[in-house]
TORKOL-4160 file (C-alpha; in steps of 0.2 Angstrom, whole numbers, padded with zeros to 4 digits, m for minus):
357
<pt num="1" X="0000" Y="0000" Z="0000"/>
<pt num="2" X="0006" Y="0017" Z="m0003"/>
<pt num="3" X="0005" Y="0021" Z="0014"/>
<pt num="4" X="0017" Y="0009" Z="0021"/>
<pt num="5" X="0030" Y="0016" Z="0008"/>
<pt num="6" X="0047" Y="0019" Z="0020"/>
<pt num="7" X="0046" Y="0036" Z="0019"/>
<pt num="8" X="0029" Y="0040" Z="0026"/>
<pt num="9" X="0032" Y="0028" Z="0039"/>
<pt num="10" X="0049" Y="0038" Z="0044"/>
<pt num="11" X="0039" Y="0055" Z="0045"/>
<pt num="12" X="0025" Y="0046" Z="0055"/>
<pt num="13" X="0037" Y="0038" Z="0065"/>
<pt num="14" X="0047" Y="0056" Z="0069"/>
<pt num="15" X="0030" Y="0064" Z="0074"/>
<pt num="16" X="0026" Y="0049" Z="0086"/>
<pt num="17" X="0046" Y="0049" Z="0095"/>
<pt num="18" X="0041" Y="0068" Z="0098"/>
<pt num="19" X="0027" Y="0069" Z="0104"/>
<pt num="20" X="0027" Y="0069" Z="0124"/>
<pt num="21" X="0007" Y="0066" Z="0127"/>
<pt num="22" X="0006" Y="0083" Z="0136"/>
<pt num="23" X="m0007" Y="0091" Z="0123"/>
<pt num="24" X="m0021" Y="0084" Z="0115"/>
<pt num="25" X="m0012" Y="0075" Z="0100"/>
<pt num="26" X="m0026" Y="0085" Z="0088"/>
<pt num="27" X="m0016" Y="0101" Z="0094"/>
<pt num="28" X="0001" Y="0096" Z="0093"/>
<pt num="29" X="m0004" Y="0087" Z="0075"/>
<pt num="30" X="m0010" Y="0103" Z="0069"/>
<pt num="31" X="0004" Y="0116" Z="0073"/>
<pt num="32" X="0016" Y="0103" Z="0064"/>
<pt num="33" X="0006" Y="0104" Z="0050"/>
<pt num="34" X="0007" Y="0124" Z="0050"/>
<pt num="35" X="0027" Y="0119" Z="0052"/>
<pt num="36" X="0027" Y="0107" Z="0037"/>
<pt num="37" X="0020" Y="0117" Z="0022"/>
<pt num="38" X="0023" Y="0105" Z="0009"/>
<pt num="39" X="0012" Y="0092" Z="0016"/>
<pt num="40" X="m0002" Y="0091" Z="0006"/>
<pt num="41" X="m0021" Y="0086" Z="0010"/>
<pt num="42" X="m0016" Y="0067" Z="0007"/>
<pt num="43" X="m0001" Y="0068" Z="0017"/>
<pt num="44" X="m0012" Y="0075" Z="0033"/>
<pt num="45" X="m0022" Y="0060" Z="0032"/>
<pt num="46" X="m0011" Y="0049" Z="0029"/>
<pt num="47" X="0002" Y="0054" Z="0043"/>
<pt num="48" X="m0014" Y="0057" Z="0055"/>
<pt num="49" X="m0026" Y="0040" Z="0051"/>
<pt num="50" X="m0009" Y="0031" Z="0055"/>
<pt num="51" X="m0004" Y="0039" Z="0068"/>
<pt num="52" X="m0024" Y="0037" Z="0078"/>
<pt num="53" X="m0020" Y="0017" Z="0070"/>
<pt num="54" X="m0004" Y="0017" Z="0081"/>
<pt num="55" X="m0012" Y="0023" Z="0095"/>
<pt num="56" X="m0030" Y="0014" Z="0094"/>
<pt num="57" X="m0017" Y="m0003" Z="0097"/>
<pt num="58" X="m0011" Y="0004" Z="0113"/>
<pt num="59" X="m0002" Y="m0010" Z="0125"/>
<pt num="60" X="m0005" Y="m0022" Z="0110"/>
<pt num="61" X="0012" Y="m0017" Z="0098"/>
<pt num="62" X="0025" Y="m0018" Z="0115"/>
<pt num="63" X="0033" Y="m0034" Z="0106"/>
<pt num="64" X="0037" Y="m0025" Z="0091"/>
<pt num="65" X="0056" Y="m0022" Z="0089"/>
<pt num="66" X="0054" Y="m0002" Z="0084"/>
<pt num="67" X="0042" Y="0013" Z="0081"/>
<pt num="68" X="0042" Y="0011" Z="0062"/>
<pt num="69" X="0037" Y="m0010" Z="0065"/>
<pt num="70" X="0024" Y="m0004" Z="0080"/>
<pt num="71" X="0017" Y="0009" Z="0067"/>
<pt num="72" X="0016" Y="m0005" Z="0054"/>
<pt num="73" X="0009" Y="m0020" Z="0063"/>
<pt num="74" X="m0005" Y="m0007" Z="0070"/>
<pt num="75" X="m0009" Y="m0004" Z="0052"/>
<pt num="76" X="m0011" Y="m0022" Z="0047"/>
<pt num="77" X="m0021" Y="m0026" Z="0062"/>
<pt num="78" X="m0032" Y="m0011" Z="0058"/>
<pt num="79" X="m0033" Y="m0018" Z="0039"/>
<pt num="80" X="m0037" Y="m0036" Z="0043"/>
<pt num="81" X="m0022" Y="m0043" Z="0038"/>
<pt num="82" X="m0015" Y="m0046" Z="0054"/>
<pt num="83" X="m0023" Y="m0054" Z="0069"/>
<pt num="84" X="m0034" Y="m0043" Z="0080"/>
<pt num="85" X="m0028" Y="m0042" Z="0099"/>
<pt num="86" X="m0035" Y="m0047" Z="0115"/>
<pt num="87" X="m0044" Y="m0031" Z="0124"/>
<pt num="88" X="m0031" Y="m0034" Z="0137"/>
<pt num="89" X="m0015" Y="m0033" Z="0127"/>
<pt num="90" X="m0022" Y="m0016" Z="0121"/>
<pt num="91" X="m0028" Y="m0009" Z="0139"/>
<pt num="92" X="m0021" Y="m0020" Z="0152"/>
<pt num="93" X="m0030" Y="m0012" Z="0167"/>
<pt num="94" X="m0046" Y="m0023" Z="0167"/>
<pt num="95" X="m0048" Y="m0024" Z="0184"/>
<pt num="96" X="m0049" Y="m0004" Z="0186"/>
<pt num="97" X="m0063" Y="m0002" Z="0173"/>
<pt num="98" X="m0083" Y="m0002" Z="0181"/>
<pt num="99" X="m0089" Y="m0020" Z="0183"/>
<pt num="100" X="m0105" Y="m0010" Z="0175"/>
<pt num="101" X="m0095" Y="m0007" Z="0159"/>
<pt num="102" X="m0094" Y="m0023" Z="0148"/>
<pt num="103" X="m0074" Y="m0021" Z="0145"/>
<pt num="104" X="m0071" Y="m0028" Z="0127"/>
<pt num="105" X="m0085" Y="m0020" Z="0121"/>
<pt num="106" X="m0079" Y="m0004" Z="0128"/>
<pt num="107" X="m0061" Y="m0005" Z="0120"/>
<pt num="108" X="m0068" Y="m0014" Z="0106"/>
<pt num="109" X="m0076" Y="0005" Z="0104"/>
<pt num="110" X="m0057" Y="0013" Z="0104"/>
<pt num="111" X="m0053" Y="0006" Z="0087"/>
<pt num="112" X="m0065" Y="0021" Z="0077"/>
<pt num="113" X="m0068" Y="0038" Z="0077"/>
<pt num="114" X="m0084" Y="0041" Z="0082"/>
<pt num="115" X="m0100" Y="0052" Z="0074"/>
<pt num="116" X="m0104" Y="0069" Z="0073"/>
<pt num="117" X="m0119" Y="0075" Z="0085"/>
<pt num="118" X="m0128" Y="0091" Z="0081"/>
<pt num="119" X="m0141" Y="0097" Z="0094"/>
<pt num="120" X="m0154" Y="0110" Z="0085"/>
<pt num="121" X="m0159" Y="0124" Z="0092"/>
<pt num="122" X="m0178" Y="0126" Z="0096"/>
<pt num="123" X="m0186" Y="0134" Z="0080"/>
<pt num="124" X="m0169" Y="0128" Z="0069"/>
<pt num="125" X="m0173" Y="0113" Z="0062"/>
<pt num="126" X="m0179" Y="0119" Z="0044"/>
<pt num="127" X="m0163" Y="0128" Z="0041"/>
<pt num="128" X="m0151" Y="0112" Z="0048"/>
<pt num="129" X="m0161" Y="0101" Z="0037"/>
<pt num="130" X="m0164" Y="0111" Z="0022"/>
<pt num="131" X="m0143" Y="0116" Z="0022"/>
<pt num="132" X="m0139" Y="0098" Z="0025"/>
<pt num="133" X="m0152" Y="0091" Z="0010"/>
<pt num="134" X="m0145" Y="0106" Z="0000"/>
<pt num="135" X="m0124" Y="0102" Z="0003"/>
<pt num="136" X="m0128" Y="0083" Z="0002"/>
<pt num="137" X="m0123" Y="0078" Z="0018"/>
<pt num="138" X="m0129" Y="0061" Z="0026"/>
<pt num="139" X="m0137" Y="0063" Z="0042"/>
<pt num="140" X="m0149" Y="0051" Z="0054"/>
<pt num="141" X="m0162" Y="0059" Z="0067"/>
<pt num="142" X="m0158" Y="0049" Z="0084"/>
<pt num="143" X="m0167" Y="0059" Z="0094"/>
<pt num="144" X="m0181" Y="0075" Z="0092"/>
<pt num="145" X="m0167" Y="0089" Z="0092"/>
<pt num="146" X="m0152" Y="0079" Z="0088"/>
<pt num="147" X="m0144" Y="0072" Z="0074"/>
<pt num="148" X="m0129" Y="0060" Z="0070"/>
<pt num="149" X="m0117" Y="0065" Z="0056"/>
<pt num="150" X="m0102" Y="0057" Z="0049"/>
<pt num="151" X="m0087" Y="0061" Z="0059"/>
<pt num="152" X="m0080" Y="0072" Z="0044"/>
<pt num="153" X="m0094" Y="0081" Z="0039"/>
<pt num="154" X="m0094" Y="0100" Z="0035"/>
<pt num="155" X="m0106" Y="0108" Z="0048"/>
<pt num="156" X="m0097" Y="0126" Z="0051"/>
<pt num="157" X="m0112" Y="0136" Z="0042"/>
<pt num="158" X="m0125" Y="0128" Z="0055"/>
<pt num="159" X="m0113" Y="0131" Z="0070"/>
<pt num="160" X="m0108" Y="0149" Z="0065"/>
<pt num="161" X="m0127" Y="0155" Z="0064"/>
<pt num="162" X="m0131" Y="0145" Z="0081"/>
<pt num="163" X="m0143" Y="0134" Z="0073"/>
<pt num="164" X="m0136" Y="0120" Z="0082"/>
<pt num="165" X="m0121" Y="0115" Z="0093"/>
<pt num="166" X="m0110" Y="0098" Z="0094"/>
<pt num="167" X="m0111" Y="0089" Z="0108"/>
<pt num="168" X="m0109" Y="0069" Z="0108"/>
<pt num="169" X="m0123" Y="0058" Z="0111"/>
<pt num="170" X="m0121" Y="0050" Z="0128"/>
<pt num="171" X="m0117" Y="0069" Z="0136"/>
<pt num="172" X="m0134" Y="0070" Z="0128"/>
<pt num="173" X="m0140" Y="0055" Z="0137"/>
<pt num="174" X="m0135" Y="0062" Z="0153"/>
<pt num="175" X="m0143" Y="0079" Z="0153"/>
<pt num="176" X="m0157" Y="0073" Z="0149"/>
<pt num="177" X="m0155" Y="0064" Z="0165"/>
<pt num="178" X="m0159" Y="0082" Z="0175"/>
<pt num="179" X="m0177" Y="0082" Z="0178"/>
<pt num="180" X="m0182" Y="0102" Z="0177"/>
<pt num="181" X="m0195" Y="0109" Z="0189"/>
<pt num="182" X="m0206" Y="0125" Z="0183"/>
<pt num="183" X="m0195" Y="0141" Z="0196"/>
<pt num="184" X="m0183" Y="0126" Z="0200"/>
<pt num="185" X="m0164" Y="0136" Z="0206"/>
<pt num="186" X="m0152" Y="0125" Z="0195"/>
<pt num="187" X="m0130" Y="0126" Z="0199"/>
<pt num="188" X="m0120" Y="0119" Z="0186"/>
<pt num="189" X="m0107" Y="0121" Z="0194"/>
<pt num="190" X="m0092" Y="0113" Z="0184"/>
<pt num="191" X="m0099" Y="0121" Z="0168"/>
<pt num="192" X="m0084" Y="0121" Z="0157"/>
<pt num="193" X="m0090" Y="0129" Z="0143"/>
<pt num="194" X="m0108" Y="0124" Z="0146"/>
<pt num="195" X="m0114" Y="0111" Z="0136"/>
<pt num="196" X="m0124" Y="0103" Z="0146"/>
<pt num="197" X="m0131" Y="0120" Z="0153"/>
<pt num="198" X="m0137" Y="0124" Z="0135"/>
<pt num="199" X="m0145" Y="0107" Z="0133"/>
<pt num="200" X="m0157" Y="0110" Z="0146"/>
<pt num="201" X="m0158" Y="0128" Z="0143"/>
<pt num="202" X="m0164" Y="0122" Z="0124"/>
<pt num="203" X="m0173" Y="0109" Z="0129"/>
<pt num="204" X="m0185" Y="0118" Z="0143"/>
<pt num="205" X="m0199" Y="0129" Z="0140"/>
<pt num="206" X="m0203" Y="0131" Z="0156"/>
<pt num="207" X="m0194" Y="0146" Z="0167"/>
<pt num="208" X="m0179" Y="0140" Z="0182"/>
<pt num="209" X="m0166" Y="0151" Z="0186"/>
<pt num="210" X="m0147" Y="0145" Z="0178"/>
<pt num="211" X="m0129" Y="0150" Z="0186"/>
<pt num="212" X="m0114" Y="0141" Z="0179"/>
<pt num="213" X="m0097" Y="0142" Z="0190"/>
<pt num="214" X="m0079" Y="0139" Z="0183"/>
<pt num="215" X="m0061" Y="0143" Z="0189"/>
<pt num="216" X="m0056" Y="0147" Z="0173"/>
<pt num="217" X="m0063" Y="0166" Z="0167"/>
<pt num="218" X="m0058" Y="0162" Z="0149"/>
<pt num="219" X="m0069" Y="0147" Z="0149"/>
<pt num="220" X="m0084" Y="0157" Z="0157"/>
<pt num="221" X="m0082" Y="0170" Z="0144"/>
<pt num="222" X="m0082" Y="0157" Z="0130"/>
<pt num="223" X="m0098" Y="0149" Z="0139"/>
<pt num="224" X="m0107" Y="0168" Z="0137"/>
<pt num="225" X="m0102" Y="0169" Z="0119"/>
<pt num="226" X="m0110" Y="0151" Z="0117"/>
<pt num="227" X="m0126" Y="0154" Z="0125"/>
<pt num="228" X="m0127" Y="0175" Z="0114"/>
<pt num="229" X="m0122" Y="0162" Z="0098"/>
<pt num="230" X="m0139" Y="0152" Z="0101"/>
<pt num="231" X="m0148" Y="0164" Z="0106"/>
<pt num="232" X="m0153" Y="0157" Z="0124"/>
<pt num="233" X="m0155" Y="0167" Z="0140"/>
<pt num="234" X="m0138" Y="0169" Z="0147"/>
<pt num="235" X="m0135" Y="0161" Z="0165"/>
<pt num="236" X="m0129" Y="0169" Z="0179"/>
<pt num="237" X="m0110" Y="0168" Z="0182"/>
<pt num="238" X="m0100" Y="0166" Z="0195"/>
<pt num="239" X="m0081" Y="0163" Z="0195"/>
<pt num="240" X="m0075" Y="0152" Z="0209"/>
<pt num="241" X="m0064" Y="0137" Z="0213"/>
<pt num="242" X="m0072" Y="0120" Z="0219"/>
<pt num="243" X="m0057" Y="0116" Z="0227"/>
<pt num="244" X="m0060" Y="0130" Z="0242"/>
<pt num="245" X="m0073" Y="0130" Z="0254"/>
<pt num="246" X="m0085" Y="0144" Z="0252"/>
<pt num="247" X="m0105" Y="0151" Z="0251"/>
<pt num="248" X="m0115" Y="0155" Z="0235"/>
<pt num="249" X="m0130" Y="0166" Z="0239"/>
<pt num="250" X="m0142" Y="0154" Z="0233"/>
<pt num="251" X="m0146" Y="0135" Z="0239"/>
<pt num="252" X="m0149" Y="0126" Z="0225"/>
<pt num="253" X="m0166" Y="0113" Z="0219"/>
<pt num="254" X="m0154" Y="0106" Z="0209"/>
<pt num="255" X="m0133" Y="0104" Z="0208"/>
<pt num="256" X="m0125" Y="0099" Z="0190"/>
<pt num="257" X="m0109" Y="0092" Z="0198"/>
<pt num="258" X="m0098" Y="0086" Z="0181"/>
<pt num="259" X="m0081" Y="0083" Z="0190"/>
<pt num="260" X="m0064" Y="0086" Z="0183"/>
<pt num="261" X="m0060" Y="0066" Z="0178"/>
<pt num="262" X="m0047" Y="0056" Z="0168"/>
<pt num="263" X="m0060" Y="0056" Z="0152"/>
<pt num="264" X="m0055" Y="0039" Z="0149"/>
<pt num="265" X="m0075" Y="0038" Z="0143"/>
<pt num="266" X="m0069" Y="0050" Z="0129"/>
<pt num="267" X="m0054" Y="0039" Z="0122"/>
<pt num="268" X="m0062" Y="0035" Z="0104"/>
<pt num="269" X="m0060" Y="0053" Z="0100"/>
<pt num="270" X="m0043" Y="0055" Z="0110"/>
<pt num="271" X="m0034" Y="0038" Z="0108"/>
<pt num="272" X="m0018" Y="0044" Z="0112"/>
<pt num="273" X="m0023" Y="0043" Z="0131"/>
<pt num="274" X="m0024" Y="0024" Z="0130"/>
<pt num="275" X="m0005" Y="0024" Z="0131"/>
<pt num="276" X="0000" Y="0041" Z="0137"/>
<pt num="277" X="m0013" Y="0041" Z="0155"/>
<pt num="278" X="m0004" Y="0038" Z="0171"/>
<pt num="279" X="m0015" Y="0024" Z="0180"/>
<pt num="280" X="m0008" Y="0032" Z="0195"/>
<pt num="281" X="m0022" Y="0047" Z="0189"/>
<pt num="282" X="m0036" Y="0040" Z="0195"/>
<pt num="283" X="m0034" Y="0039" Z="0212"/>
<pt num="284" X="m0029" Y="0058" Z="0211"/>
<pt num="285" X="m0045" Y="0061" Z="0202"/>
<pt num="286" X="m0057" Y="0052" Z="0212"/>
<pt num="287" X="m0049" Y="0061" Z="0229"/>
<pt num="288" X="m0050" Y="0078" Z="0218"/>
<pt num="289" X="m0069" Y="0076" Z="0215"/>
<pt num="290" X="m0073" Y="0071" Z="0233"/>
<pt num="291" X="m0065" Y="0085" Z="0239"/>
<pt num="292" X="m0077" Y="0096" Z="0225"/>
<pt num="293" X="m0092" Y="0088" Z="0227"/>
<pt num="294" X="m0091" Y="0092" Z="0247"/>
<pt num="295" X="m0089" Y="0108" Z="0243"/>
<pt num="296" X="m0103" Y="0110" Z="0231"/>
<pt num="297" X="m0116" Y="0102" Z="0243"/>
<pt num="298" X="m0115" Y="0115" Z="0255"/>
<pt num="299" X="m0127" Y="0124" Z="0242"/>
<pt num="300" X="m0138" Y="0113" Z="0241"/>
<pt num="301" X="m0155" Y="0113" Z="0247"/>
<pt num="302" X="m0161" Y="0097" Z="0259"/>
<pt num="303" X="m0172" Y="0087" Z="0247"/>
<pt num="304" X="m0162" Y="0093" Z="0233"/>
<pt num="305" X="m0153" Y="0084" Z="0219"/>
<pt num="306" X="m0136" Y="0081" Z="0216"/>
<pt num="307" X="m0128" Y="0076" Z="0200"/>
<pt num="308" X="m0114" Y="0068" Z="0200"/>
<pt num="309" X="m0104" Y="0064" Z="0182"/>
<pt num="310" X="m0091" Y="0060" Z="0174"/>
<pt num="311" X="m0083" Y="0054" Z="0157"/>
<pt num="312" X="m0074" Y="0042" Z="0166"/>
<pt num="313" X="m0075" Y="0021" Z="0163"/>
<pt num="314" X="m0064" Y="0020" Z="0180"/>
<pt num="315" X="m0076" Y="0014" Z="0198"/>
<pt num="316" X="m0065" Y="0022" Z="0207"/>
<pt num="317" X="m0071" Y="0039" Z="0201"/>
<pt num="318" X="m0088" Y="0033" Z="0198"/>
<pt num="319" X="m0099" Y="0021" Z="0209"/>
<pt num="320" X="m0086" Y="0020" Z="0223"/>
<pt num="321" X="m0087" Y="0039" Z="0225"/>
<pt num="322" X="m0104" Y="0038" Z="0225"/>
<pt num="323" X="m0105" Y="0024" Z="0237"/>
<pt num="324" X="m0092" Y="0039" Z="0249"/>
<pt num="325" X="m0101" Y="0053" Z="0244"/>
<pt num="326" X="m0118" Y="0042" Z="0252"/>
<pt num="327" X="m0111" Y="0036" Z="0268"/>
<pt num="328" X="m0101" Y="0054" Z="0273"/>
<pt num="329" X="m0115" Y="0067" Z="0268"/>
<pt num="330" X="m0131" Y="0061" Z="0269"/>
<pt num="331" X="m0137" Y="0059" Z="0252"/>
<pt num="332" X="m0147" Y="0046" Z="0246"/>
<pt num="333" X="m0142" Y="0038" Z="0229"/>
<pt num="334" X="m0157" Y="0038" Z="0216"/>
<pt num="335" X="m0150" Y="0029" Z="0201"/>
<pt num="336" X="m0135" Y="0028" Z="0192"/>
<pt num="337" X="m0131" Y="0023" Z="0176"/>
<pt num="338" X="m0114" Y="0022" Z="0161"/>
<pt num="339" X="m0122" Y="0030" Z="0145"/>
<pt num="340" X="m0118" Y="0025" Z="0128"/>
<pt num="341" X="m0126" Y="0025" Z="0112"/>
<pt num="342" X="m0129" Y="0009" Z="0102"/>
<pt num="343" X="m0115" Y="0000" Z="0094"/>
<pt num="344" X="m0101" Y="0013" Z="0106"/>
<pt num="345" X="m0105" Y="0026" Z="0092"/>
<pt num="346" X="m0102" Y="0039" Z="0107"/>
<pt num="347" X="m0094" Y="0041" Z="0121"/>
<pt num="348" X="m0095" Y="0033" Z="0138"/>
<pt num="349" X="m0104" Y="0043" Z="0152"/>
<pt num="350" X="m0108" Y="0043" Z="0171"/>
<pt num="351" X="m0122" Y="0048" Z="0183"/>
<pt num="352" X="m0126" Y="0045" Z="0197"/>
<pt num="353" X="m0145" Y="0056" Z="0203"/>
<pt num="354" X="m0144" Y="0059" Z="0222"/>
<pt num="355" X="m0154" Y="0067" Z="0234"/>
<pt num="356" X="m0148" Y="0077" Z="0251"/>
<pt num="357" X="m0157" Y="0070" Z="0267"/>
């Protein structure tokens, strides 16, 4: 094949030797290819398909005898014409993964890049149908505002006139999981850059009162932009770090706690983290989000819900935190779940619904 010829596997085998897994590999792929001018359209996804194929085999390509021989078994495997390996050759860390999470299906999941998910804006769908039919791009309806593309597809037009947003099925999954009350005082207080926030904010008719919290200003201000872009009701704000004990003015019906995790849950998209996480991560993870999730009670209202997620596969920063965050502050576990869409064409979630005693 032409892209086993030596020379592409000695560039994709210099990228691979320098990157250090301390950036997404998307961003560190991408600034070499504003280095490396002479790479053409082909040559990006070539180098890039092969590289993702490398790292999609994770543990698996350890007997090979170099880079280049790892680089090129991973392709054969990925083709057909080599054997395909064991779940725990690729991930040897079974015994970590949830006991709820069936373990070969969920690296089995690892080895494609998973859809495009568009969630329309109330009183958009015409246009994002219409401009899809018009540009001949493939879609599938898999829920009433959301739609699944081809990973690939062009969608910039939609996005940039906020007639929808991406946001992957299973996150979709989960915040569906907050049940709204007309009035209700909801706290997302992990917001990131808002996703979930703006699901329900689209999803709701009905009025409740939104504040999002962050550390990270830049993020809050990207979260603003967002909800002006879709033309929803902007949230209050509030700046403040989880990790400090402190008051919020309001107590809360309702706490959206998405903790800070290893996003092992999101590996299909980022397979790079199959080799480069640190196992030792999860324990500091799971000890972070205790420490957050004590905080974040404290403004929440007795009888009110918590919401606990992550886009972790891990127990330890899953149902075993639930089973602490039960027994040291008086909550009452409601129902918990891993979400994924059929055939792992998303990500792989957590919740846990919990209410304060």
């Amino acid at each position: 094949m032409e892209i086993l010829k030596p020379f592409r596997l000695a560039v994709v085998a210099d990228i691979l030797s320098n990157y250090q897994f301390d950036q997404p590999f998307q961003y560190y792929f991408a600034n070499l290819c504003k280095q490396n001018r002479s790479w053409g359209s082909k040559d990006r996804k070539i180098y890039k398909n092969l590289c993702f194929s490398y790292f999609r085999m994770g543990y698996a390509l350890n007997a090979e005898p170099d880079l280049q021989s790892k680089i090129s078994k991973a392709v054969a495997i990925s083709d057909g014409s080599s054997q395909f390996p064991k779940a725990d050759e690729i991930f040897p860390y079974r015994s970590d993964v949830s006991q709820l999470i069936n373990f070969d299906e969920w690296v089995k999941g690892l080895q494609f890049q998973k859809p495009l998910y568009l969630v329309l804006r109330r009183g958009t769908e015409s246009l994002v149908l219409n401009f899809l039919k018009q540009n001949q791009i493939p879609f599938e309806k898999v829920s009433e505002f959301s739609l699944r593309l081809e990973a690939d597809s062009k969608c910039n037009h939609i996005l940039e006139n906020g007639w929808a947003w991406t946001m992957d099925f299973a996150s979709q999954k989960v915040a569906d999981c907050v049940d709204v009350v007309e009035d209700d005082a909801i706290w997302d207080a992990c917001s990131g850059a808002g996703g979930k926030s703006i699901y329900i904010s689209n999803k709701f008719i009905k009025p409740f009162q939104l504040t999002c919290s962050d550390k990270r200003f830049t993020i809050l201000e990207n979260l603003k932009t967002r909800f002006k872009t879709l033309g929803l009701k902007a949230p209050q704000i509030e700046l403040c770090d989880l990790l400090e004990p402190f008051q919020l003015k309001t107590k809360y019906d309702k706490v959206i706690l998405d903790v800070p995790c290893s996003g092992s849950g999101t590996w299909g998209r980022s397979p790079e983290n199959i080799l480069g996480f640190q196992i030792s991560k999860i324990e500091y993870f799971a000890k972070l989000q205790l420490q957050i999730a004590g905080n974040a009670l404290k403004n929440l209202k007795v009888e009110g819900k918590l919401y606990y997620m992550t886009c972790s596969v891990f127990a330890a920063e899953n149902e075993k935190n639930v089973d602490l965050l039960v027994k040291n502050h008086g909550l009452k576990l409601e129902s918990m779940q891993y979400t994924v869409a059929e055939n792992n064409e998303s990500d792989t979630l957590f919740i846990a619904v919990l209410t304060k005693l």
